[in-house]
C-alpha positions as a Markdown table, in Angstrom:
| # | Residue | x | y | z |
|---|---|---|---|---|
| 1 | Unk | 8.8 | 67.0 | -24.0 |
| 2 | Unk | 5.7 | 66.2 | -21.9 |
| 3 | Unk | 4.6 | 62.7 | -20.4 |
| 4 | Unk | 2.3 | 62.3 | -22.8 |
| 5 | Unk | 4.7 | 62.1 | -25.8 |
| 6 | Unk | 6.1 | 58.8 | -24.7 |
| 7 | Unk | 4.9 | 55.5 | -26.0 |
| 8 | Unk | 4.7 | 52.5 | -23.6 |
| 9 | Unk | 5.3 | 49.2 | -24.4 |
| 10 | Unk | 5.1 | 45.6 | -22.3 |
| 11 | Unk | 8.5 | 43.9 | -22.1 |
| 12 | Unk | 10.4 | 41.1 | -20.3 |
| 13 | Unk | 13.4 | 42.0 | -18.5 |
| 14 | Unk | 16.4 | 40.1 | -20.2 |
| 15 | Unk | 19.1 | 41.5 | -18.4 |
| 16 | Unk | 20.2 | 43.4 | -15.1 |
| 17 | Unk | 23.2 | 45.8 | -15.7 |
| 18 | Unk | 24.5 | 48.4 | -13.1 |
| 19 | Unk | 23.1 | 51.2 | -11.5 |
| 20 | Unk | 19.6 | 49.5 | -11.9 |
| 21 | Unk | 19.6 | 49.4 | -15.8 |
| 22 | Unk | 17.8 | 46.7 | -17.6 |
| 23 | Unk | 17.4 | 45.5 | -20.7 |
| 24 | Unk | 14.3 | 44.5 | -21.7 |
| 25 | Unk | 12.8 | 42.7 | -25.0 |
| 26 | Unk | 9.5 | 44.2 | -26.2 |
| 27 | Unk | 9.3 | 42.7 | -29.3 |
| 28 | Unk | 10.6 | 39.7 | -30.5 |
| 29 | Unk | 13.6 | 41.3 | -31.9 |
| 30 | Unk | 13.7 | 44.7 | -30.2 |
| 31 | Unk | 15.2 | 45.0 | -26.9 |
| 32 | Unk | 15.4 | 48.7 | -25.1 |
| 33 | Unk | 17.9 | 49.6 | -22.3 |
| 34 | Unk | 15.8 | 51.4 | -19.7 |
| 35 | Unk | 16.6 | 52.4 | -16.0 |
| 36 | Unk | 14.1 | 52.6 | -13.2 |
| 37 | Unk | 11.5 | 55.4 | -12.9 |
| 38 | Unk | 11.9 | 58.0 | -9.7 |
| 39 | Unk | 8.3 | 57.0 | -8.1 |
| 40 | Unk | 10.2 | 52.8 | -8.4 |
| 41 | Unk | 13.3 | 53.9 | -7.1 |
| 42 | Unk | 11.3 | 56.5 | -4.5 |
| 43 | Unk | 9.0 | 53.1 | -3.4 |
| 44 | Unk | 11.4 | 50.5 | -3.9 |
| 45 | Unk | 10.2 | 48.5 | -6.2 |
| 46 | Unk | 12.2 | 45.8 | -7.2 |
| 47 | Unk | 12.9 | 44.4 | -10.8 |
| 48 | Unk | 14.5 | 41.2 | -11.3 |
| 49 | Unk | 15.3 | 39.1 | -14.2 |
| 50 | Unk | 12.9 | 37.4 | -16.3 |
| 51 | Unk | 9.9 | 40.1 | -14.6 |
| 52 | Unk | 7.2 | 41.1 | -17.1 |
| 53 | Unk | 7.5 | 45.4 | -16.9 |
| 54 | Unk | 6.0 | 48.4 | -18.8 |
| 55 | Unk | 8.4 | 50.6 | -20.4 |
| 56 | Unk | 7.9 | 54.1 | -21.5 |
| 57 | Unk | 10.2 | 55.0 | -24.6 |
| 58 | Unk | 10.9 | 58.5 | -26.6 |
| 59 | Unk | 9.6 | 58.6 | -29.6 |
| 60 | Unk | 13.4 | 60.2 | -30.6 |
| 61 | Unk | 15.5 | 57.5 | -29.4 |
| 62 | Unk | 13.4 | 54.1 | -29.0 |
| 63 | Unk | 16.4 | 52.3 | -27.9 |
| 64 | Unk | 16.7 | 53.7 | -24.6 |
| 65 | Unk | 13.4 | 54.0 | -22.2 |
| 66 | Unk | 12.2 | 54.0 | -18.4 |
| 67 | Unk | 10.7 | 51.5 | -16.6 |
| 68 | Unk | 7.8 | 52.7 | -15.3 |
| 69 | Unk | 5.5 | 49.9 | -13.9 |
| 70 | Unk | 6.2 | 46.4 | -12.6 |
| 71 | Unk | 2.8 | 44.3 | -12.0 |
| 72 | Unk | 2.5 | 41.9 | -9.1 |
C-alpha cells in the first residue's frame, strides 16, 4: 500500500494514551486512534491535548491512523 492510498482527515486530539497514541475526533461522532508519524517523532514535534492535527487513515481500517501534521 503506497502513500497515496491513504485519506487524510482534520481532527482534534481528545485524548493522550501511551506510547504517544492519541485519539482524535474527526467527525462529530468518529474518533480514530492514531500514533505519531516517524518525520514528528524524528523532529520532535509535540502533540498535546485539545491540538487541531491532520490524520492520515487506511482506507482498510478507518479506525486506526497516523498523525501526520500538527499546524502551529
Amino acid at each position: 500500500m503506497s502513500k497515496d492510498d491513504l485519506i487524510e482527515f482534520d481532527g482534534t486530539v481528545t485524548e493522550v494514551l501511551s506510547g504517544g497514541t492519541f485519539r482524535v475526533l474527526v467527525d462529530e461522532d468518529h474518533e480514530v486512534l492514531a500514533h505519531l508519524s516517524g518525520k514528528m517523532r524524528k523532529h520532535r514535534i509535540r502533540v498535546v491535548l485539545g491540538d487541531k492535527v491532520r490524520v492520515a487513515v487506511s482506507p482498510y481500517d478507518p479506525n486506526r491512523g497516523r498523525v501526520v501534521f500538527r499546524p502551529r
